[in-house]
Backbone as CSV, one residue per row, in Angstrom:
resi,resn,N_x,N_y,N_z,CA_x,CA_y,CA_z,C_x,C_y,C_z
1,UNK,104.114,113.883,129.931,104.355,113.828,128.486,103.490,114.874,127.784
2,UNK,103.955,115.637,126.664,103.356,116.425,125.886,101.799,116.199,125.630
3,UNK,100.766,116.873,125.370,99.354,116.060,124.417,99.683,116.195,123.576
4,UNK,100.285,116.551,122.811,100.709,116.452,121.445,101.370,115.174,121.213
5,UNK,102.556,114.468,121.686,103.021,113.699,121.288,101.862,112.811,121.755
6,UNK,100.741,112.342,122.790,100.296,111.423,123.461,99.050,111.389,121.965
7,UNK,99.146,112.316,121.737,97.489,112.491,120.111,98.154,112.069,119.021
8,UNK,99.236,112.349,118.927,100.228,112.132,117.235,100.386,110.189,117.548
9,UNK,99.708,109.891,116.228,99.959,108.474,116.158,101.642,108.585,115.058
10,UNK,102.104,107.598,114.634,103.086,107.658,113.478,102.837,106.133,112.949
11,UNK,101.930,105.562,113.037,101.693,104.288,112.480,100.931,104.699,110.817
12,UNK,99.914,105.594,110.890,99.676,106.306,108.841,101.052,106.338,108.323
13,UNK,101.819,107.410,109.083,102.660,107.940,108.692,103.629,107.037,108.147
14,UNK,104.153,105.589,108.858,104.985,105.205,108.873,104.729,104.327,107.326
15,UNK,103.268,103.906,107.589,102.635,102.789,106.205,102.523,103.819,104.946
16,UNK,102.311,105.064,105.300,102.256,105.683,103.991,103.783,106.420,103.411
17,UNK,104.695,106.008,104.583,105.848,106.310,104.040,106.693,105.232,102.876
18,UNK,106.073,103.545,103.788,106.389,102.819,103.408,106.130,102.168,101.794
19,UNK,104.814,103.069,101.615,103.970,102.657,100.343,104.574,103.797,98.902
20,UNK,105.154,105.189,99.723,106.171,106.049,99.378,107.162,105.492,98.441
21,UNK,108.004,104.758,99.329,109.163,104.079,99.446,108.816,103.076,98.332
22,UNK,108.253,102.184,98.549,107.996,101.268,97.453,107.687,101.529,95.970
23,UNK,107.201,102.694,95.980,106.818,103.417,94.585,108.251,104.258,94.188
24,UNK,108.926,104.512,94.503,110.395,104.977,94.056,110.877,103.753,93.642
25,UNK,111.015,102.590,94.701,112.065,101.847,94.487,111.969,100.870,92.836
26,UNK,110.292,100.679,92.442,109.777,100.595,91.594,110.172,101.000,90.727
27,UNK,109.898,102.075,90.978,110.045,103.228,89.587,111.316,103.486,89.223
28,UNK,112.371,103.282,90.063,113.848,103.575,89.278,114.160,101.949,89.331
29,UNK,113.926,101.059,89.525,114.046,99.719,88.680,113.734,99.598,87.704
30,UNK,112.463,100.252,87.163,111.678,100.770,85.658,112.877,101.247,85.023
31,UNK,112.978,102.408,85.763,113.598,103.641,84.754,114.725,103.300,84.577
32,UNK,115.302,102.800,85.286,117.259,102.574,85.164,117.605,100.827,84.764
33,UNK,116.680,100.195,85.390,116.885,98.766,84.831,116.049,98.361,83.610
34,UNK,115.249,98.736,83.491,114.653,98.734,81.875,114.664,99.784,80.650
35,UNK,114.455,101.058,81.525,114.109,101.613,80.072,115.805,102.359,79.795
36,UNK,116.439,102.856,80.276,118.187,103.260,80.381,118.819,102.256,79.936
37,UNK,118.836,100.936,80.220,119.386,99.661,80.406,118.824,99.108,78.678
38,UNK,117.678,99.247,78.433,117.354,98.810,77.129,117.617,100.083,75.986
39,UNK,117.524,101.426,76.089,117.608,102.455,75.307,119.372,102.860,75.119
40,UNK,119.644,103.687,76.176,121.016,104.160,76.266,122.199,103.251,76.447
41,UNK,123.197,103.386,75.565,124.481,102.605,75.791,125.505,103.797,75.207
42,UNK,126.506,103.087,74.951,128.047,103.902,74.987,127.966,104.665,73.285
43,UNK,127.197,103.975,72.562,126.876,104.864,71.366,126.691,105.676,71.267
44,UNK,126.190,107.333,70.952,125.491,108.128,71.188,124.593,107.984,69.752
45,UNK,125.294,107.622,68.394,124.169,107.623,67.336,123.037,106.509,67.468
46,UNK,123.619,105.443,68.549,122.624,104.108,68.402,121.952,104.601,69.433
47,UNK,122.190,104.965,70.497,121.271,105.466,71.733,120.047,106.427,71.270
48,UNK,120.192,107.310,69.654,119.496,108.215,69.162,118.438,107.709,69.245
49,UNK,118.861,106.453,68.008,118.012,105.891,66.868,117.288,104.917,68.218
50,UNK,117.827,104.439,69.327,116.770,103.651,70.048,115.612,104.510,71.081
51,UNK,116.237,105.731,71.267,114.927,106.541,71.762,113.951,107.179,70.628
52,UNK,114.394,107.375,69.513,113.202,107.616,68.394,112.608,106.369,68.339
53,UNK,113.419,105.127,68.344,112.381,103.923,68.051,110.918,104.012,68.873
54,UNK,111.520,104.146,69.892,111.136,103.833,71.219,109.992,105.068,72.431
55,UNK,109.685,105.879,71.594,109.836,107.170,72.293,108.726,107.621,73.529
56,UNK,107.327,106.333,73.142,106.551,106.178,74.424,107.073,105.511,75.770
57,UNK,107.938,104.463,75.198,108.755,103.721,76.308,110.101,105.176,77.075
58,UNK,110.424,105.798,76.063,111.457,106.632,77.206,110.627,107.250,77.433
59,UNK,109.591,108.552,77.282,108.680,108.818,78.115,108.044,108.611,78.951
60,UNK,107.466,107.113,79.325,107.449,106.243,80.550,108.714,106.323,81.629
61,UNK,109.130,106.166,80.813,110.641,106.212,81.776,111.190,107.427,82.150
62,UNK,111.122,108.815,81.916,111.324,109.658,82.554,110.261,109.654,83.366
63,UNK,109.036,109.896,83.212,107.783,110.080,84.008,108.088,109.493,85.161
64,UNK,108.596,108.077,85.196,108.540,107.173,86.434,109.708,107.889,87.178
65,UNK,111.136,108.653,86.530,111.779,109.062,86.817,111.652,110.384,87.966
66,UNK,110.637,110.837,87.202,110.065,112.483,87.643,109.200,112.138,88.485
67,UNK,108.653,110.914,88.792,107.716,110.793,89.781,108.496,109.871,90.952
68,UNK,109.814,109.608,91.007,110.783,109.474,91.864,110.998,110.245,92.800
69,UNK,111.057,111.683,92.245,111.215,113.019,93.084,109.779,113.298,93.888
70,UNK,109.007,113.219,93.108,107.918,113.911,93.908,107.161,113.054,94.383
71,UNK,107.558,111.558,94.943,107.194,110.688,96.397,108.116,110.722,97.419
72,UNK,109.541,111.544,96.536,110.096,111.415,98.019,110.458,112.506,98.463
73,UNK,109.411,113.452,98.029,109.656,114.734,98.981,108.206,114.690,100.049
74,UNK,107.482,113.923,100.108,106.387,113.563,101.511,107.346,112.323,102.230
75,UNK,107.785,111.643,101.351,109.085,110.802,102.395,110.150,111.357,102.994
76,UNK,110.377,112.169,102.911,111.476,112.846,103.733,110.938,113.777,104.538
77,UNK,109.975,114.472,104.605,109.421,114.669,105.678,108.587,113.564,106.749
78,UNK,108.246,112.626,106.646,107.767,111.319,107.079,108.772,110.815,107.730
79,UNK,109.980,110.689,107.461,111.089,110.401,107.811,111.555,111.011,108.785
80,UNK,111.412,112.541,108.785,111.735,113.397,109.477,110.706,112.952,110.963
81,UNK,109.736,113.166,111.139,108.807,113.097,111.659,108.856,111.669,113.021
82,UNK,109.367,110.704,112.060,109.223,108.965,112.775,110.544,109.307,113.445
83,UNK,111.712,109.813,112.768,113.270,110.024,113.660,113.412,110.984,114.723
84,UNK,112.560,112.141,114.329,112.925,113.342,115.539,112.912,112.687,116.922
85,UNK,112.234,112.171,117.261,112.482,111.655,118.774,113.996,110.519,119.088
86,UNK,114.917,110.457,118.562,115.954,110.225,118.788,117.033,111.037,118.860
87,UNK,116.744,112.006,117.534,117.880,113.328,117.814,117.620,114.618,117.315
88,UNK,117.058,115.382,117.297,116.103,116.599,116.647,117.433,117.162,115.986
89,UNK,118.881,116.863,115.971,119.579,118.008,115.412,120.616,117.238,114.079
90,UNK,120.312,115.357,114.522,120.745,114.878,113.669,119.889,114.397,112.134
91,UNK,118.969,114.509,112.873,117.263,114.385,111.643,117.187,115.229,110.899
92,UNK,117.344,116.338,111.376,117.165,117.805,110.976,118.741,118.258,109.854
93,UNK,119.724,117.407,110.413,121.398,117.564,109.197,120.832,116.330,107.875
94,UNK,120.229,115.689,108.798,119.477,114.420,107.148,118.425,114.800,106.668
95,UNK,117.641,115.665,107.063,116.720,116.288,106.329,116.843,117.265,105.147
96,UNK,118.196,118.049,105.917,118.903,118.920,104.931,119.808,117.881,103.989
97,UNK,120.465,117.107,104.108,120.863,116.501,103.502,120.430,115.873,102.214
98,UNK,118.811,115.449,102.506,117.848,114.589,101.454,117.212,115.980,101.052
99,UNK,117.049,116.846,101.395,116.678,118.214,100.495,117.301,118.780,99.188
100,UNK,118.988,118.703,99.840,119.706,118.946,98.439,119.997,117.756,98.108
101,UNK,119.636,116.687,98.170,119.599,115.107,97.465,118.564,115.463,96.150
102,UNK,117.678,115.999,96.897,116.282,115.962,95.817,116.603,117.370,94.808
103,UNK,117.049,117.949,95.256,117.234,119.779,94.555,118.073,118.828,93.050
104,UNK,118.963,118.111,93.520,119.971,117.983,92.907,119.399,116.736,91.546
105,UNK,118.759,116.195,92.077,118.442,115.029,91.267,116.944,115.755,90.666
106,UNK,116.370,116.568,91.115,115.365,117.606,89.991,115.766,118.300,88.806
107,UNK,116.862,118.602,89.417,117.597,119.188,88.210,118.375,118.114,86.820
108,UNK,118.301,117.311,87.716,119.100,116.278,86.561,118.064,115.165,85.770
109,UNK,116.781,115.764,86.209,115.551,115.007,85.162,115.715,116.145,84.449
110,UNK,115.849,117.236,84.188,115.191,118.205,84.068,116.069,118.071,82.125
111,UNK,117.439,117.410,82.057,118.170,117.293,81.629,117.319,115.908,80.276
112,UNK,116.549,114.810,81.245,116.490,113.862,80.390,115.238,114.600,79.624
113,UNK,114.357,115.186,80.496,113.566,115.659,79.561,113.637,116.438,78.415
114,UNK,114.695,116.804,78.018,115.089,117.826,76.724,115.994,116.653,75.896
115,UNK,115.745,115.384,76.107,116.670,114.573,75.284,115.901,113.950,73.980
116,UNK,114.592,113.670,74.451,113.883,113.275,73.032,113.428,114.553,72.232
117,UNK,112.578,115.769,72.854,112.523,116.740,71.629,113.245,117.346,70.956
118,UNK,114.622,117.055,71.595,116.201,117.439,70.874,116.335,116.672,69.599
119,UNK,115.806,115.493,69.717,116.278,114.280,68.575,114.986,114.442,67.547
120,UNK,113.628,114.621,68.216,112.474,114.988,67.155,111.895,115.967,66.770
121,UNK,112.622,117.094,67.695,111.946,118.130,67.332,111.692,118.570,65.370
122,UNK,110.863,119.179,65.214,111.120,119.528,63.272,112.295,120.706,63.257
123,UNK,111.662,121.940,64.046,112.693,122.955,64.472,113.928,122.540,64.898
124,UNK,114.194,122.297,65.614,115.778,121.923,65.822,116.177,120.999,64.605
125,UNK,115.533,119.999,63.931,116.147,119.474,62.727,116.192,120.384,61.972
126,UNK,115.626,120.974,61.564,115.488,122.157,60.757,117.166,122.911,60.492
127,UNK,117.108,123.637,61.780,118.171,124.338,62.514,119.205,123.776,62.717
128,UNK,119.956,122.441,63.413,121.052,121.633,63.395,120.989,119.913,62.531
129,UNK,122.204,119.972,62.077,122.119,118.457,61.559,121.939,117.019,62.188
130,UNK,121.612,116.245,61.714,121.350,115.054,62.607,122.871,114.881,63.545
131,UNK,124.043,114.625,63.447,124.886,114.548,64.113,125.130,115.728,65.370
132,UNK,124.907,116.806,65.079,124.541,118.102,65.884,123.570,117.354,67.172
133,UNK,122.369,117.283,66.680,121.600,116.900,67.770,121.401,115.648,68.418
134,UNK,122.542,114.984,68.028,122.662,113.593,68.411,123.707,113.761,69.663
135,UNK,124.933,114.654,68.928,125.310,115.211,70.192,125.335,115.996,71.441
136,UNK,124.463,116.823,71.174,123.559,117.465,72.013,122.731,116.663,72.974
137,UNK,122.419,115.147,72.419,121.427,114.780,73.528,121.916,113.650,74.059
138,UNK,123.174,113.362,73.267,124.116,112.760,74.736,125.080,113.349,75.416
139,UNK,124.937,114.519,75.269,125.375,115.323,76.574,124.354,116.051,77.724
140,UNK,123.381,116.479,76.824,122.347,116.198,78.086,122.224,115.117,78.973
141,UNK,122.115,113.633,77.832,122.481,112.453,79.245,123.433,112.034,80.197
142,UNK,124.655,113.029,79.872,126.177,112.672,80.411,125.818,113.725,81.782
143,UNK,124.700,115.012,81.060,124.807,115.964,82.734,123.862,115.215,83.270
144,UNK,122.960,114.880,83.173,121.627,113.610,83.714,122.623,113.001,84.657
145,UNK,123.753,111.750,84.044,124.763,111.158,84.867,125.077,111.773,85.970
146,UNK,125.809,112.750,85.511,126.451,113.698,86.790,125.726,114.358,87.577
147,UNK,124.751,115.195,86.757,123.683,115.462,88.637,122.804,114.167,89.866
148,UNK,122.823,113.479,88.830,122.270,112.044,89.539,123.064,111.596,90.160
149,UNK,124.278,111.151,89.997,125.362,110.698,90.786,125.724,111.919,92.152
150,UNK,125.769,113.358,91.137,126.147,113.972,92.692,125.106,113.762,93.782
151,UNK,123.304,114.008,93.380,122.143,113.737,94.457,122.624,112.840,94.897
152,UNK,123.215,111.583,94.578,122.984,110.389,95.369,124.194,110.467,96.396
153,UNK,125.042,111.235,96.098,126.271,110.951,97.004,125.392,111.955,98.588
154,UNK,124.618,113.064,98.378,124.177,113.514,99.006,123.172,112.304,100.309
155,UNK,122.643,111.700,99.656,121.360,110.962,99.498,122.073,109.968,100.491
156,UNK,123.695,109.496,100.017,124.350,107.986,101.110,124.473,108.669,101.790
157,UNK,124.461,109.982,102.350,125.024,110.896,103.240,123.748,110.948,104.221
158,UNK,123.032,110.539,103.473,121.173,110.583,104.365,121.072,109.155,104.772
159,UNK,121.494,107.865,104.088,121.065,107.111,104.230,121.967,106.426,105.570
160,UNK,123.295,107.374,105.713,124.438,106.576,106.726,123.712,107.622,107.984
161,UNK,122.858,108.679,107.879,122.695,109.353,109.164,121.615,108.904,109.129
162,UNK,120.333,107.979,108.850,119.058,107.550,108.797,119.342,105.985,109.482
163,UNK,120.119,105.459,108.775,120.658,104.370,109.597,120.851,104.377,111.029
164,UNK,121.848,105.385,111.354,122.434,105.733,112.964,121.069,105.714,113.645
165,UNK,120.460,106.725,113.078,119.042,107.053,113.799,118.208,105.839,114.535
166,UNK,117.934,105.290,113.073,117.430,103.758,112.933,117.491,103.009,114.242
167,UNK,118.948,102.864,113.980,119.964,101.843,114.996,119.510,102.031,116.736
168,UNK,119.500,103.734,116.732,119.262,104.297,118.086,118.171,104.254,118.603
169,UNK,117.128,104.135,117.488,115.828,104.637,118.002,114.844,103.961,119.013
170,UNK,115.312,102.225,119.278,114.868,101.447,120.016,113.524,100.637,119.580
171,UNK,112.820,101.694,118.135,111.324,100.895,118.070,111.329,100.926,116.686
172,UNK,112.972,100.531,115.816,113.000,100.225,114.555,114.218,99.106,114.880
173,UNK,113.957,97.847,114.505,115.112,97.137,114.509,116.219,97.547,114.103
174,UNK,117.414,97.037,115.313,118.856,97.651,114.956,119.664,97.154,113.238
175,UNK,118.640,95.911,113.173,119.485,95.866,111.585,119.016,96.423,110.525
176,UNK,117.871,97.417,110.803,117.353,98.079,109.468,118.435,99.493,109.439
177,UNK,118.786,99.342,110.856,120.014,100.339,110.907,121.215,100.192,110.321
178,UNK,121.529,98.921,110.146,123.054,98.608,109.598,123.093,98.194,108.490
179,UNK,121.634,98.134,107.968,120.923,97.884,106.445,121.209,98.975,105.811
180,UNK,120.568,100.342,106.195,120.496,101.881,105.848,122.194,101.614,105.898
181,UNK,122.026,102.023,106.565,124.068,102.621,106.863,125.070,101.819,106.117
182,UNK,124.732,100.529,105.656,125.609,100.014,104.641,125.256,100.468,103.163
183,UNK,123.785,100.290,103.128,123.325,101.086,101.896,124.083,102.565,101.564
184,UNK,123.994,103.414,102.650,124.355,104.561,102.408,126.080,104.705,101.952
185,UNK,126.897,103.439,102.855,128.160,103.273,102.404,128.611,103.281,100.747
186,UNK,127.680,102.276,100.791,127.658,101.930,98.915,127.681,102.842,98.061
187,UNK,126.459,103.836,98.274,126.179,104.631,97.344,127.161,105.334,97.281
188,UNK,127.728,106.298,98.642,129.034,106.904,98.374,130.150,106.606,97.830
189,UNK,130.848,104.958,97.698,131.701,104.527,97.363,131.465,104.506,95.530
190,UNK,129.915,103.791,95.339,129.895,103.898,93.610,129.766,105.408,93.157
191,UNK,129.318,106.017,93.816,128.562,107.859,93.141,129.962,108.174,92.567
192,UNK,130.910,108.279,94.418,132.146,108.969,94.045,132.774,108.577,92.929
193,UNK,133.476,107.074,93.057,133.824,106.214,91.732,133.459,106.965,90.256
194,UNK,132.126,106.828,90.163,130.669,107.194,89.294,131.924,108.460,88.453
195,UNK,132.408,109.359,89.634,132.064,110.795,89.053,133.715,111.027,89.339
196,UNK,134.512,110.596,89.787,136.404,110.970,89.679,137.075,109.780,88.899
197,UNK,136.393,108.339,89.134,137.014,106.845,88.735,136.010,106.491,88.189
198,UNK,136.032,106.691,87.113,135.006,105.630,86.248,135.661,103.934,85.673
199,UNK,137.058,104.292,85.699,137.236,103.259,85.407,137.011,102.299,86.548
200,UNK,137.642,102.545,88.082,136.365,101.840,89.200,135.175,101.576,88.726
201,UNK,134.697,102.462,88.287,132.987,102.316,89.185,132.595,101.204,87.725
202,UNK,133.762,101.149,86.480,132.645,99.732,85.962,133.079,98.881,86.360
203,UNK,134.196,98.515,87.666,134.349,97.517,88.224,133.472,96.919,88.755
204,UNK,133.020,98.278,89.594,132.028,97.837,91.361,130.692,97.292,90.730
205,UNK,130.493,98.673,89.300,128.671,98.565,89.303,128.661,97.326,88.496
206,UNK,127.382,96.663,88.243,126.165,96.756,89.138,126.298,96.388,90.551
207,UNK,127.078,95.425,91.098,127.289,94.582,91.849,127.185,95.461,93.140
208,UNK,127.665,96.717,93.449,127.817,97.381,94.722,126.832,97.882,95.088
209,UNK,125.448,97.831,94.252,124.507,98.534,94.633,123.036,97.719,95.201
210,UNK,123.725,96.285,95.101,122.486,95.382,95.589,122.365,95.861,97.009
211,UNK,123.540,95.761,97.740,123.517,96.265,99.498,122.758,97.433,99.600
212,UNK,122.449,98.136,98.165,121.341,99.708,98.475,120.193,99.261,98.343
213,UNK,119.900,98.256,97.241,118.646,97.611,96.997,117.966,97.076,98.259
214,UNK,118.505,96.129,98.259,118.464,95.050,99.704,117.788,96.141,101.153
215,UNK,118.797,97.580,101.060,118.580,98.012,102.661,117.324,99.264,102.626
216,UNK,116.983,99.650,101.472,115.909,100.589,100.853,114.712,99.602,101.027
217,UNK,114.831,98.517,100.277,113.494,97.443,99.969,113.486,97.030,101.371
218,UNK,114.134,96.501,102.318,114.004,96.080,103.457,113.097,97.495,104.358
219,UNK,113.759,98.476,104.387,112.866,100.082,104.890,111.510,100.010,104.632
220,UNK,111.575,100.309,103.172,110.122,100.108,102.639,109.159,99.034,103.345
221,UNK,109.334,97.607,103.111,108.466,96.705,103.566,108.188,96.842,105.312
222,UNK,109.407,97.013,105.852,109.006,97.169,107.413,108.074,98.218,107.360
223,UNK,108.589,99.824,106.910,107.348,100.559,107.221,106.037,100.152,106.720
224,UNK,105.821,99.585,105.965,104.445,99.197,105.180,104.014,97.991,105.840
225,UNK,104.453,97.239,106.210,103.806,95.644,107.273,103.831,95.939,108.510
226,UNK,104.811,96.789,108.998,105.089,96.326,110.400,105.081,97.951,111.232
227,UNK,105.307,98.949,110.100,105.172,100.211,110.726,106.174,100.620,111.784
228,UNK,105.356,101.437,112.725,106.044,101.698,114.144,105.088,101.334,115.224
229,UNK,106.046,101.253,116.804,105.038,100.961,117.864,105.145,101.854,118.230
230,UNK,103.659,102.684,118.032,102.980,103.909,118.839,103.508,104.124,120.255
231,UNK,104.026,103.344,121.329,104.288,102.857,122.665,105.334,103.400,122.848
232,UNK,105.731,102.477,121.548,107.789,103.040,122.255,107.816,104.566,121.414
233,UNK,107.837,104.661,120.469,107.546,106.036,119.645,107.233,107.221,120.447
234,UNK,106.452,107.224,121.310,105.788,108.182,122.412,106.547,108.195,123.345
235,UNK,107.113,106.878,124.150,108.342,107.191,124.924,109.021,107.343,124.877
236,UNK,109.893,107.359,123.605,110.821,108.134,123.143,110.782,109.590,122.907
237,UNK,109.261,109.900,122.315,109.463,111.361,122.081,109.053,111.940,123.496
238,UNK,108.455,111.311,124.390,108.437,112.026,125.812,109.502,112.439,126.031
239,UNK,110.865,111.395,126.295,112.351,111.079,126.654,112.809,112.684,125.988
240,UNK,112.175,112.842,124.496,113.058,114.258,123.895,112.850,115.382,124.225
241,UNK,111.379,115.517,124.977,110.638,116.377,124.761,111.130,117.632,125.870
C-alpha cells in the first residue's frame, strides 16, 4: 500500500466536512425559510416595502446566503478526497459538477445583493422613480431565482453521482447512498419544474424537497458523529491505488 494513503487519516476531514455541511444546511433554512419566506412574495411593491422595513434582517439573510457558497467550496473538495478511492474518474465528473454548481449559484447572490441598495439607494432615487426601482429589484430577484435553480439542477447532478459513490464505497452506509441519490432526484425534478413548469413546481414545492432535506441532514450528521473508518478507507484506497 502507498505511505501516503497508510499517513492520510480522513476522519478531520470527514468531521470537518460534516460541521461544513451543517452550516449550509442552516444557513439556507435561515435564508430561504425565514428571511425569503417572511420578506419576498408575488408582490413586487409589497416585497419593496418589506425589505426597506426590514433591511438588517435581509442583510442577514444574504450574508448567510453568501456564506452558503464559501463552506461549500472546502466541502467539495473534502468530498472529493473521502470518494476518490471508489472511482477517481467518477468523483472527479462530481467535482466538476459541484464546481459549476457553485460558479452558478455565486453568481446568483451576486444578484440579491444589488436588491436592497436598488430600493435605498439616495442616487438611484434620485435618478429613477419609486416604481422604476421597485422593478428593477424584482427582477434582480427573478435572475437570483433562475441562477439558483439552474446551480441546483447542477448540484442533483452531484448529489445522484455522490450517492452512487456513497452506495459503492463499502465504509459509508449503503442508505446514505440512496438518501443522496434520491435527494439528488428531487432537486432535478423541482429545479427543472422551477425553471420550464412553474405551474408544476407550485404543485411539488415545498413538499418535494423534504427527501433533499432529510438526505443532506442525514450526510451532514454521519460525517460529524460517525465520520469514516480509517481501515476500510485505506483499503479501499490501496484497492485504487
Amino acid at each position: 500500500m502507498d505511505s501516503r494513503v497508510l499517513k492520510f487519516s480522513p476522519l478531520p476531514y470527514a468531521r470537518l466536512g460534516g460541521a461544513l455541511y451543517l452550516v449550509i444546511i442552516l444557513c439556507g433554512l435561515f435564508a430561504e425559510g425565514l428571511v425569503m419566506s417572511k420578506l419576498v412574495g408575488a408582490d413586487a411593491a409589497a416585497t419593496a416595502r418589506n425589505i426597506l422595513a426590514a433591511p438588517l434582517l435581509w442583510r442577514v439573510g444574504v450574508a448567510a446566503n453568501v456564506l452558503v457558497v464559501l463552506c461549500a467550496l472546502p466541502l467539495l473538495w473534502i468530498e472529493y478526497l473521502l470518494l476518490r478511492p471508489v472511482s477517481p474518474r467518477l468523483v472527479l465528473l462530481a467535482l466538476i459538477l459541484n464546481l459549476a454548481s457553485l460558479a452558478v449559484e455565486a453568481v446568483s447572490k451576486v444578484f440579491m445583493l444589488v436588491v436592497e441598495p436598488l430600493l435605498s439607494n439616495a442616487g438611484y432615487q434620485a435618478a429613477f422613480s419609486a416604481p422604476q426601482l421597485t422593478a428593477l429589484a424584482s427582477l434582480a430577484l427573478r435572475l437570483h431565482d433562475i441562477s439558483f435553480n439552474v446551480a441546483l439542477v447542477f448540484f442533483g447532478f452531484t448529489c445522484v453521482l455522490n450517492g452512487y459513490l456513497l452506495f459503492r464505497s463499502g465504509y459509508f452506509p449503503r442508505l446514505l447512498g440512496v438518501l443522496m441519490q434520491v435527494a439528488g432526484g428531487c432537486y432535478l425534478v423541482a429545479c427543472t419544474a422551477a425553471l420550464f413548469a412553474p405551474a408544476l413546481a407550485q404543485k411539488l414545492l415545498p413538499g418535494i424537497l423534504l427527501p433533499c432535506l432529510l438526505g443532506e441532514l442525514s450526510m451532514a450528521l454521519w460525517l460529524l458523529i460517525k465520520g469514516v473508518d480509517r481501515a476500510q478507507w485505506q483499503a479501499r484506497a490501496g484497492e485504487a491505488a
